[in-house]
MIBAMI-929507 format. One record per residue: y, x, z negated of N, C-alpha, C in turn. Coordinates in steps of 0.001 Angstrom, whole numbers, plus 500000, padded with zeros to 6 digits. Layout:
# MIBAMI-929507
YXZYXZYXZ;...
This chain:
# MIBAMI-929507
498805500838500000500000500000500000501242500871500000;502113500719501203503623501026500973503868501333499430;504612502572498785505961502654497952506879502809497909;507917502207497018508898502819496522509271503810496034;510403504754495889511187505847495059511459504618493614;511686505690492226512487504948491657513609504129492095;514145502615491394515179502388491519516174503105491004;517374503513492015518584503879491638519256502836490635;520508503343489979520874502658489364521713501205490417;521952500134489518522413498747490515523497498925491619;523255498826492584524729498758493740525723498006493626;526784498204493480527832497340493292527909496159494169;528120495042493646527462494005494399528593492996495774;529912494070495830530403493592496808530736494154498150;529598495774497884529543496013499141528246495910499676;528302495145500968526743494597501516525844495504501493;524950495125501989524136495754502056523368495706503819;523633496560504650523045496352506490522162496904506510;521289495956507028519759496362507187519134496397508529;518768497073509234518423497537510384517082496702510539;516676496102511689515128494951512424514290495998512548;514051496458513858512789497311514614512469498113513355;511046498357513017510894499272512644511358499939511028;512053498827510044513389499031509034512180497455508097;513382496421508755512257495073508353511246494825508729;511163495311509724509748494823510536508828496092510871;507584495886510723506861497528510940506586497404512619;507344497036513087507309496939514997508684497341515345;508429497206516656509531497071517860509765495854518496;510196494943517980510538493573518900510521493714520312;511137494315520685511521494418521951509962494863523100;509184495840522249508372496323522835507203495043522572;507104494422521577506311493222521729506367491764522763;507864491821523372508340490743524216507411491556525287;507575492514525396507370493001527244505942492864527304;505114493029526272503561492692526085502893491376526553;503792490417525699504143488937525930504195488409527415;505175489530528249505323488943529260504292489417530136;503828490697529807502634491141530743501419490326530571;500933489811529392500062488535529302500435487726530020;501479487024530037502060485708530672501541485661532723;502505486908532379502332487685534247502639488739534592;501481489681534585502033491052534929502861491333536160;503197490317537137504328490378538051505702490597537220;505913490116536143507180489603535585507451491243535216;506838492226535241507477493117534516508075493797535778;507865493339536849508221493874537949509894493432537993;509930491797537665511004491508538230511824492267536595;511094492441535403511724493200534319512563494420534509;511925495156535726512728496779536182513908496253536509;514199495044537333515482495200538199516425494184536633;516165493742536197516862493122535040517494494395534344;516578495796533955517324496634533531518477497842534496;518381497082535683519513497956536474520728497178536072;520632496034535398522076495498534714522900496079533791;521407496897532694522124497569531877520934496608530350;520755497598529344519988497222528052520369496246527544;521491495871527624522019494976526815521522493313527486;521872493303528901521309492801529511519611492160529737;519107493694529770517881493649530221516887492888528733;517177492579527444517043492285526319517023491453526192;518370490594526718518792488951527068517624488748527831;517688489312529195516435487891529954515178488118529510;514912489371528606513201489271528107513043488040527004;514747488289526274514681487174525333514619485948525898;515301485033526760515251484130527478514035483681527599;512732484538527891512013484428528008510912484069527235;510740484992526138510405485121525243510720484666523692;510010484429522978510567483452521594509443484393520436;509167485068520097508562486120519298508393484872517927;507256484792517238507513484252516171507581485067514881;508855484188514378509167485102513110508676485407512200;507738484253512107507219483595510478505986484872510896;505013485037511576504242486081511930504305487553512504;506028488150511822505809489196512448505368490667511037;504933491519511468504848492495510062505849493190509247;506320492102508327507217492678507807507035493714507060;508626494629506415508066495498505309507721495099503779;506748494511503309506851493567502075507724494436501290;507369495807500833508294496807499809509772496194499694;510359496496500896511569496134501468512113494859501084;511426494056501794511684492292501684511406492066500700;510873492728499281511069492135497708511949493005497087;512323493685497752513729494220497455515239493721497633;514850493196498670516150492429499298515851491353499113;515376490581498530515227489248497621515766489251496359;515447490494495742516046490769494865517419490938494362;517973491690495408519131491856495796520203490936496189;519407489763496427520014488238497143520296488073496056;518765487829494935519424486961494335520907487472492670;520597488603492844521719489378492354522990488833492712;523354488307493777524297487774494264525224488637495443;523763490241495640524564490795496963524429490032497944;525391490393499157525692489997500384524699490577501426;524183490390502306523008490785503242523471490841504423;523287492037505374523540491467506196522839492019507666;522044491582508727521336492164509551522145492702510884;522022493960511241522572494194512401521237495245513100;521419494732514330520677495431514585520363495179516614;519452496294517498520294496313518775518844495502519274;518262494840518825517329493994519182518164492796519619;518016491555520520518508490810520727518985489707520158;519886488921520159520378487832519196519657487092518939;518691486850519807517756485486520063516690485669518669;516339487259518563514990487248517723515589487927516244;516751488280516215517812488503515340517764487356514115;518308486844515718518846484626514539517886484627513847;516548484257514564515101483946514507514583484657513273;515090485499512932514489486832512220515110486243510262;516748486024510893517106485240510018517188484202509139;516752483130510201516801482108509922515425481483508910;514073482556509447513086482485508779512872483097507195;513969484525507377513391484382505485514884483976505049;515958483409505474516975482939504534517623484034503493;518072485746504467518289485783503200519861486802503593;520190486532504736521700487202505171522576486411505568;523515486596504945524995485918505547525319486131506924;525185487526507300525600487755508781524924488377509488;525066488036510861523669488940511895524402489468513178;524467491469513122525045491439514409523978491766515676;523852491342516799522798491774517640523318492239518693;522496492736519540522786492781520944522940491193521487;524143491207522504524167490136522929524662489470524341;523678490447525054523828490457526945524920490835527456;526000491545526372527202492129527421526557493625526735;526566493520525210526963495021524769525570495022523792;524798496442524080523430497091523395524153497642522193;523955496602521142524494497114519670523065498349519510;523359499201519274523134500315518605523813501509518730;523499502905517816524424503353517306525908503215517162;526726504028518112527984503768517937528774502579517643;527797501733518770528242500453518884527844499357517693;527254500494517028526766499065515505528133500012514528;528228500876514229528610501624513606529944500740513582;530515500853514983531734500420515049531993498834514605;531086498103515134531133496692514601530975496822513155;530107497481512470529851497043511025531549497439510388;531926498443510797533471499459510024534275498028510040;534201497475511946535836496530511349535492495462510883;534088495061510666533829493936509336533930494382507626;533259495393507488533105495864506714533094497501506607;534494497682506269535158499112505686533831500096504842;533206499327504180532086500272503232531257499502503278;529893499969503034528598499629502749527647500158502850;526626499998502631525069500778502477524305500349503416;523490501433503780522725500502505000521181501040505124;520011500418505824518853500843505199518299500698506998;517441501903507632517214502208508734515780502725508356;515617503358509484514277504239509574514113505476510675;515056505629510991514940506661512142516125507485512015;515931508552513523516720509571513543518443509198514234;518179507843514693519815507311515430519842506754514508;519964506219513030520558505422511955521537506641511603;521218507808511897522027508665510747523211508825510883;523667508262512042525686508195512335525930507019511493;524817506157511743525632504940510363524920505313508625;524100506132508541523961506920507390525501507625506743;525759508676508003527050509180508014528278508995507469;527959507692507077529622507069507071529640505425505796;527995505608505757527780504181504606528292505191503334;528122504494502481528608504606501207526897505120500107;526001504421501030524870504464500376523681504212501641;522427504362500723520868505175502310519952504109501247;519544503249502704517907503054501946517616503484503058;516444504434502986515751505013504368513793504504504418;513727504267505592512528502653505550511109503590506182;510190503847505961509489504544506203509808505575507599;510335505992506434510795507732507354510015508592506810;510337509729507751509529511089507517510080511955506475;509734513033506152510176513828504759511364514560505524;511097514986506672512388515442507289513282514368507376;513219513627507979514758512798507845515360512103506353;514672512154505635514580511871503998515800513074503661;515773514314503587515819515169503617517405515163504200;517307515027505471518852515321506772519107514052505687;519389512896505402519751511753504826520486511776503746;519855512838502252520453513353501268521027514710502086;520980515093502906522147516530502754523412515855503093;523557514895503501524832513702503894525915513868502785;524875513427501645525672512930500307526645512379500370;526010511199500602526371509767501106526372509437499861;525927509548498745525457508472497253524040508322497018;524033507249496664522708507201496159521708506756497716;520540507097497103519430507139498445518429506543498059;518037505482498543516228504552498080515591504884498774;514576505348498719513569505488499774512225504480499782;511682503806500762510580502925500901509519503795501472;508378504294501258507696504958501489506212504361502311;505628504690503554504827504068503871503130505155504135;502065504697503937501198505972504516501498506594505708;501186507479506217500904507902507469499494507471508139;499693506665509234498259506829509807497703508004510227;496324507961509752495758508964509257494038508962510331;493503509900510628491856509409511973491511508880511531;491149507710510215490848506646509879491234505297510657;492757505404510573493030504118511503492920504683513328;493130505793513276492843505667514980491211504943515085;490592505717514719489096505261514371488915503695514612;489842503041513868489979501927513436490561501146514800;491893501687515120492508501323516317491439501426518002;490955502499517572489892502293519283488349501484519088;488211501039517432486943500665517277486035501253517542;485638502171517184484549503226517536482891502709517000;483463501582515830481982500906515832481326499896516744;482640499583517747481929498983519240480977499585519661;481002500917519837480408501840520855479313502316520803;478476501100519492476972500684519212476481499968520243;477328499026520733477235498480521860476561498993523061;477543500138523392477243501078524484475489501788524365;474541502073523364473524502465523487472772501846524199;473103500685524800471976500160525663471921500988527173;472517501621527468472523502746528225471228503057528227;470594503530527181469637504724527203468451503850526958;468309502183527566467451501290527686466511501809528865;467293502072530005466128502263531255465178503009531057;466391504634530719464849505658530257464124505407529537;463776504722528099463199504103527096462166503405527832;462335502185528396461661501271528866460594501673530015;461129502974530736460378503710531303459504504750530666;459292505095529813458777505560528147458957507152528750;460480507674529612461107508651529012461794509236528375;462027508575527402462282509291526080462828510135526127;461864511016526324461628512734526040462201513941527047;462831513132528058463177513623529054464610514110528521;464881515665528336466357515782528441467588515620529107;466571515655530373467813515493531539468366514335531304;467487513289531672467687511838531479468783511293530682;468216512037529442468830511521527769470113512010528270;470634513036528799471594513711529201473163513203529732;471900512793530645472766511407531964473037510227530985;472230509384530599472817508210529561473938508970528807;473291509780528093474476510060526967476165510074527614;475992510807528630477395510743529596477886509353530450;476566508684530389477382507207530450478028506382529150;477308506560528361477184506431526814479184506373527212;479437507412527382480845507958526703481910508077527663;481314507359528766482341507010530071482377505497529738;480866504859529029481389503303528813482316502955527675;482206503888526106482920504251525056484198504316525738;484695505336526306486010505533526452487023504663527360;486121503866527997486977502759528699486680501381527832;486128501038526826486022499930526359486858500098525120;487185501232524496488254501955523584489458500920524689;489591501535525793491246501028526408491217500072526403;490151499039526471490379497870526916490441496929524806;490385497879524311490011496899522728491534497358522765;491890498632522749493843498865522238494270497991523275;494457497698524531495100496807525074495220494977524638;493693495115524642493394493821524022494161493392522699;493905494260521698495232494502520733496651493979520567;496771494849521526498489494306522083499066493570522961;498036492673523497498255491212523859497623490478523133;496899490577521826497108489794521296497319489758520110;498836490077520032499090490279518289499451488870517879;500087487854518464500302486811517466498655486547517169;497931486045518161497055485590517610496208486193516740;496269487396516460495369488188515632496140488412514229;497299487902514140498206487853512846497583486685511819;497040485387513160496693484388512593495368484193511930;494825485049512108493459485443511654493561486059510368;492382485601509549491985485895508242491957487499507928;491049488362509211490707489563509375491559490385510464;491537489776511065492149490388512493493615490748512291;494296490479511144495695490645511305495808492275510422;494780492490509732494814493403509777494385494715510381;494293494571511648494229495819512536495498496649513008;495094498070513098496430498686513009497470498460513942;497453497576515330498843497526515622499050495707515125;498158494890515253498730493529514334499582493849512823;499060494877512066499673494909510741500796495873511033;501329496651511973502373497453512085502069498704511274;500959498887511168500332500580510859499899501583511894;499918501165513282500370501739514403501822501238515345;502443502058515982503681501273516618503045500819517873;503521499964518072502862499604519942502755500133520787;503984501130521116504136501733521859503208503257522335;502819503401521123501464504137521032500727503813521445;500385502662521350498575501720521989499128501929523647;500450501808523686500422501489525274500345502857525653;500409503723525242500285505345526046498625505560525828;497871504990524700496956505400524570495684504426525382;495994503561525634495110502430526653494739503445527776;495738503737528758495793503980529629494867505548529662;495395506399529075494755507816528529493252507319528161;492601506889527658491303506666527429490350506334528735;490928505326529262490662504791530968490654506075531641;491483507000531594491461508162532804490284508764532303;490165509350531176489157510220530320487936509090531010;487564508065530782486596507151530729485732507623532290;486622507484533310486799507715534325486526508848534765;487001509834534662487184511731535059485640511902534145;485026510977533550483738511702532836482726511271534112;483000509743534382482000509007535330481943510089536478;483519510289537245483618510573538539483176512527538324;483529512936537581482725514156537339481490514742537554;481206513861536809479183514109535684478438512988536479;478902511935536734477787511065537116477609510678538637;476382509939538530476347509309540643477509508718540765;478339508327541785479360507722542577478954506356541844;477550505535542082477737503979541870477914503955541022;477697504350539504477783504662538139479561504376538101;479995505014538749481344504591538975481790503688538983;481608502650540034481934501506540590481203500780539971;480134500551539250479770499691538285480968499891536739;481278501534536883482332501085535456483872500519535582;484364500707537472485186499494537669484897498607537498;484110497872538400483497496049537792483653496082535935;482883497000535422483251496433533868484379496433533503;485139497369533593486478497526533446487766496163533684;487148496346535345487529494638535520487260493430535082;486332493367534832485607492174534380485995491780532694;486314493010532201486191493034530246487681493145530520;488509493107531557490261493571531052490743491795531370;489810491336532579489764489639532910489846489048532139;488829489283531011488033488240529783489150488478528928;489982489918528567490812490275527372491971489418528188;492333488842529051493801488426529766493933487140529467;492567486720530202491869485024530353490274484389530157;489887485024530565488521484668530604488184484349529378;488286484713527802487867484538526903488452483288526345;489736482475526870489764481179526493489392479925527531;488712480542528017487967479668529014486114478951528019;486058477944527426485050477742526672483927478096527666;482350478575527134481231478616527581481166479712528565;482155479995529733482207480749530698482633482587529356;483497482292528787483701483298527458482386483833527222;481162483108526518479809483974526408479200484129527590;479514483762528885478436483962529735479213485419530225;480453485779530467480659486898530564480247488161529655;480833487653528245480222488404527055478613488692527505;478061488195527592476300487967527995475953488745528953;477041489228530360476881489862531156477334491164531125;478297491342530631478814492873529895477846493633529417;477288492766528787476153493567527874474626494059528580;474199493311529617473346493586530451473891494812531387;475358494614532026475625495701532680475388496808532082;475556497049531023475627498205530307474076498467530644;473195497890530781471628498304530952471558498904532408;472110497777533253472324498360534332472879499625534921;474483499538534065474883501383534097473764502483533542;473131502147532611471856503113531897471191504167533123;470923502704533865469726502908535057471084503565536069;472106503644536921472164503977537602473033505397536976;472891505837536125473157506848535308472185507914535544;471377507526534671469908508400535183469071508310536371;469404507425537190467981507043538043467044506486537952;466471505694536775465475505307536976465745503853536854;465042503100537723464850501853538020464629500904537343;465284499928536648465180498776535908464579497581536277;463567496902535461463001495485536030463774494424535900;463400493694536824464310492606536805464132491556536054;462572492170535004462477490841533824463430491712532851;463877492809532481464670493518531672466004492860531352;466409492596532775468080491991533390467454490399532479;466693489961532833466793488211532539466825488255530874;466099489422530833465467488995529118466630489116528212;467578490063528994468481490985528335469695489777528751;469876489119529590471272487716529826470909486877528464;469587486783528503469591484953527434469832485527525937;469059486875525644469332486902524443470659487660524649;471520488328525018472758488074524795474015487171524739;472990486521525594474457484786525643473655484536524052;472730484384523326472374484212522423473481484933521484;473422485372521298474279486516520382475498486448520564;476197486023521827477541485779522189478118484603521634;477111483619521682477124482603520532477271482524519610;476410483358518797476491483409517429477628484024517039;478292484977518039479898485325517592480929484108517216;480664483214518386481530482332518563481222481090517228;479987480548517275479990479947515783480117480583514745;480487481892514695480973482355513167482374481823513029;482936482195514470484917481547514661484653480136514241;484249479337514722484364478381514716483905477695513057;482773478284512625482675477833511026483595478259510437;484281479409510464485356479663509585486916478720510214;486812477902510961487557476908511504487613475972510475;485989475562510081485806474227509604486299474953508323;485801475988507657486257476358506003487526476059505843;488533476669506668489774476552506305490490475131507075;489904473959507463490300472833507671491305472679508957;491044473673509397491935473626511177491109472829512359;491567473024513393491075472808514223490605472824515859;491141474504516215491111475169517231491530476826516708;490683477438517232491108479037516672492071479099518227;493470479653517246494303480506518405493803481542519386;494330481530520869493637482028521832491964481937521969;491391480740521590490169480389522368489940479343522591;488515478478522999488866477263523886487932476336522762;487196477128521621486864475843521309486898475232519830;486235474349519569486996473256518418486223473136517060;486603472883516139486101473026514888484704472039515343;484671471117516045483315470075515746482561470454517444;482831471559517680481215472136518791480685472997517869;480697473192516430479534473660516142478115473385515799;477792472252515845476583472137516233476309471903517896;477417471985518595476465472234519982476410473476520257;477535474484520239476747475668520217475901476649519562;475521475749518075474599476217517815473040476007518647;473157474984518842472198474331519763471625475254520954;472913475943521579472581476367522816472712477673522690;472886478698521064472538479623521260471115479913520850;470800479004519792469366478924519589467993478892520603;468947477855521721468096477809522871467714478696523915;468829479659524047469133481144524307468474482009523979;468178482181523291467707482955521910465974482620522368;465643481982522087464051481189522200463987481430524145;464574480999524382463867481463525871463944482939526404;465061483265525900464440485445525580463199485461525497;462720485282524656461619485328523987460478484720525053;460496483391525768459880483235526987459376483938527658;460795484526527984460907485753529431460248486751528763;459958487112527578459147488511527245457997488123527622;457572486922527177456094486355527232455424486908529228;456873485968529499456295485931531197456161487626531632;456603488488530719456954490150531236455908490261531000;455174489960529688453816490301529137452925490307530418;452840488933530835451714488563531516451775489467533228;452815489853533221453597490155534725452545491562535363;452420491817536437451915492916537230452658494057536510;453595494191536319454326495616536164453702495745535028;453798495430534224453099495524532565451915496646532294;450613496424533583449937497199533290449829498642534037;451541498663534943451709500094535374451703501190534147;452469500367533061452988501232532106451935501153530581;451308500564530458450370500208529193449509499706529159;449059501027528797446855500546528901446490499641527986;447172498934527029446427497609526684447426496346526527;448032496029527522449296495261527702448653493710526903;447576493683526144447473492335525889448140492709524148;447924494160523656448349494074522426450243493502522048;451178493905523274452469493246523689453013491798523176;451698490966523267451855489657522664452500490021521139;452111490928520441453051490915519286454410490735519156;455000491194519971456629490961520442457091490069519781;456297489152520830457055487727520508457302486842519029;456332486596518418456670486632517085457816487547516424;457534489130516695458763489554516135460309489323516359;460174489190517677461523488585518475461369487145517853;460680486277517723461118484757517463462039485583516146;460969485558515176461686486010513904462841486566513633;462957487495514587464506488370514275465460487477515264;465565487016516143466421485564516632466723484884515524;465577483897514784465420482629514413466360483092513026;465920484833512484467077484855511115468581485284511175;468375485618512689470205485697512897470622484572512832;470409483449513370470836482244513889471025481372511971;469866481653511346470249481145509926471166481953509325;471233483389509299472322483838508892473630483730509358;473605483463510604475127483090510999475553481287510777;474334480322510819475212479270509748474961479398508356;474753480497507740475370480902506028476173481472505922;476824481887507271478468482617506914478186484348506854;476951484436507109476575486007506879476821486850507910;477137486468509106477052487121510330478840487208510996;479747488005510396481081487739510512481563489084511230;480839489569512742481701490438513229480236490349514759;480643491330515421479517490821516897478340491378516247;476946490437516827475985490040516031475086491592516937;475310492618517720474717493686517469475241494657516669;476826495023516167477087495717515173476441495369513939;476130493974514017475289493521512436473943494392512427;473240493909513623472116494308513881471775495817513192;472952496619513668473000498151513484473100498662511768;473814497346511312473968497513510100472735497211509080;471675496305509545471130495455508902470125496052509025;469178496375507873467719497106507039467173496421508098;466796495078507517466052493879508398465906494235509684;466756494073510660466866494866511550466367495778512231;466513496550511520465666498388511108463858497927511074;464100497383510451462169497097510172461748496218511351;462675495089511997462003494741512622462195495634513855;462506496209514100462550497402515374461955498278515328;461373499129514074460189499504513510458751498949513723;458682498042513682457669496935514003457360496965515271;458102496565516081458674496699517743458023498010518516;458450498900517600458432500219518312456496500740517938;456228500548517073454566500079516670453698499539517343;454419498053517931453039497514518706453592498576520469;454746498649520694454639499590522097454167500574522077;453801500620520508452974502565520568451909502165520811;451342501220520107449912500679520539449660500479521777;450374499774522236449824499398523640449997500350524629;450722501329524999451004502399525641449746503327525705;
């Protein structure tokens, strides 16, 4: 959690107190969250966004605002801060926001916590910042204190009477008191630290990605280094582009992930990364993702990790509030990845592999989706933000992931019985064990996810879960047998 410095002694309570938006109150960039907004909306619009800024910033701010309506009540504030300046209200100081973000999300900014008399913004002729705040605040107010976070606050540092400085660095902490300006508060925040990057690219997705090293397996080479070689380097061409596509995903969707129980705390929803970071770092992961494929691997290996690329950046835009069509993509992502395995290494995948591997993943894609949706019904709503479906389809899609789920299990049966079966295993009748184990490990996901137990994608559980472990243990037993 954010700290404070000691409190200084009380500020005299009739000179205000100016408090700086981006980055000061808010652990964001407004501005950089509108343009996100609009690239969701229509990534054309940022096109017609370039020529808006040949008007000039001040300008170019107005028509994003026009556009755009940021909500207030959900943005990350600095709590430290904002129970400070509550405090301070109710002392009976004067408040007052200036700042070169636009009027529109200014007001907005205002109007939601109630707690400044006056708000100066940018306002489509003139880009209030530095000088230009400096100068507005002087001929309102001759003296006052003012509370920033960066290295352009320090001309209005310069000249306040008094510094709250808002998660700054020890160096500008530092340039701030050599001013000796008066007294100095400091709000102190962590540094993100490879924990939250970790956190920010999801690196426990990239459990996901082992189905790669399905073909060679299933072909019972194993043991093959080369092989293992080749997966592993798909392994980490599919990792590093599904990294870009989770930070992007991110930052189109921060309101809705604010609104979430869990999700609002991820590092750019909670403002423990800046945005503008995710957006340099999306892109950088994709090239890496890429320069590994087009390097190290066959050409099609390639062009199968465009299609995913495309296909998973579709679903992060639109596709995922599209009801039912949402898991059947989810369902197919996950098979590709079997598919990249095979054209990674070379070796040839069956086409009962592909079927077996669609149902029980739309299975599982399901069970993601009725976890959203029960935690719908707990908290008495009745549509989760950005998706398509409703507190009362959970018993139909429970229905139809169950059914999912159970005809996997079919398709193993029909693999059992199939010609290919006894290319690879001299006693393909011992195989029938499978199925029981597969009913079983289906039939207790599906009860654990209506007990509320299954609350993140149902193969990271998998990875997590003993149960799990044993029954794949089990698994890996009767294929020793029969082999």
């Amino acid at each position: 959690m954010p700290s404070a410095s000691p409190a200084p002694a009380p500020a005299a309570l009739d000179v205000p107190l100016v408090v700086d938006l981006d980055g000061t109150l808010v652990r964001t960039d407004t501005l950089h969250e509108s343009l996100l907004v609009l690239l969701k909306r229509n990534p054309l619009l940022l096109v017609l966004a370039a020529l808006w800024l040949l008007k000039g910033k001040a300008a170019f701010k107005a028509e994003v605002g026009r556009r755009v309506r940021l909500d207030a009540s959900r943005l990350p504030y600095s709590e430290p801060l904002l129970a400070f300046l509550t405090e301070e209200k109710a002392r009976g100081r004067r408040l007052v926001l200036a700042t070169a973000a636009d009027r529109s999300i200014a007001e907005a900014v205002a109007a939601h916590l109630g707690l400044f008399s006056e708000v100066y913004a940018s306002d489509g002729q003139v880009n209030l910042s530095g000088a230009r705040k400096l100068a507005r605040l002087k001929q309102a107010h001759p003296e006052f204190d003012y509370a920033g976070d960066g290295e352009v606050d320090l001309a209005l540092w310069r000249e306040a009477r008094g510094a709250v400085v808002v998660h700054g660095s020890a160096g500008l902490e530092r340039k701030v008191r050599a001013l000796g300006r008066g007294e100095v508060r400091v709000f102190e925040a962590p540094r993100p630290g490879p924990r939250t990057w970790v956190k920010a690219l999801r690196v426990h997705q990239w459990a996901k990605n082992v189905l790669v090293f399905v073909p060679a397996l299933a072909a019972h080479r194993g043991l093959d280094f080369e092989l293992l070689t080749q997966a592993a380097l798909g392994f980490g061409a599919f990792s590093l582009c599904a990294s870009s596509v989770y930070v992007l995903n991110d930052l189109l969707d921060l309101d809705s992930d604010r609104q979430h129980p869990t999700k609002r705390q991820r590092p750019f929803a909670s403002g423990e990364l800046p945005v503008r970071a995710g957006a340099v770092l999306a892109p950088v992961l994709l090239v890496a993702g890429f320069a590994v494929a087009l390097l190290l691997l066959p050409l099609p290996f390639t062009g199968l990790l465009a299609t995913y690329y495309a296909v998973t950046l579709a679903y992060s835009l639109h596709l995922k509030q599209v009801m039912v069509l949402d898991v059947l993509v989810l369902a197919g992502l996950y098979t590709v990845r079997i598919f990249g395995g095979s054209l990674a290494t070379g070796v040839p995948t069956s086409s009962w592999l592909f079927t077996f591997s669609m149902f029980l993943f739309l299975s599982l894609a399901l069970v993601k989706r009725l976890s959203e949706v029960r935690r719908l019904r707990l908290s008495n709503a009745e549509a989760t933000p950005g998706r398509g479906y409703l507190a009362s389809d959970y018993e139909q899609l429970s229905s139809l992931g169950v059914a999912a789920g159970y005809i996997s299990v079919l398709v193993l049966a029909f693999y059992i019985t199939s010609k290919e079966v006894t290319v690879l295993y001299a006693s393909p009748e011992r195989l029938w064990l499978l199925c029981p184990v597969m009913l079983y490990w289906v039939s207790r996901v599906w009860l654990l996810a209506h007990r509320g137990l299954v609350n993140e994608d149902p193969l990271v559980f998998a990875l997590r879960d003993k149960v799990s472990y044993a029954v794949g243990g089990v698994a890996a037993l009767v294929l020793l047998a029969a082999t």
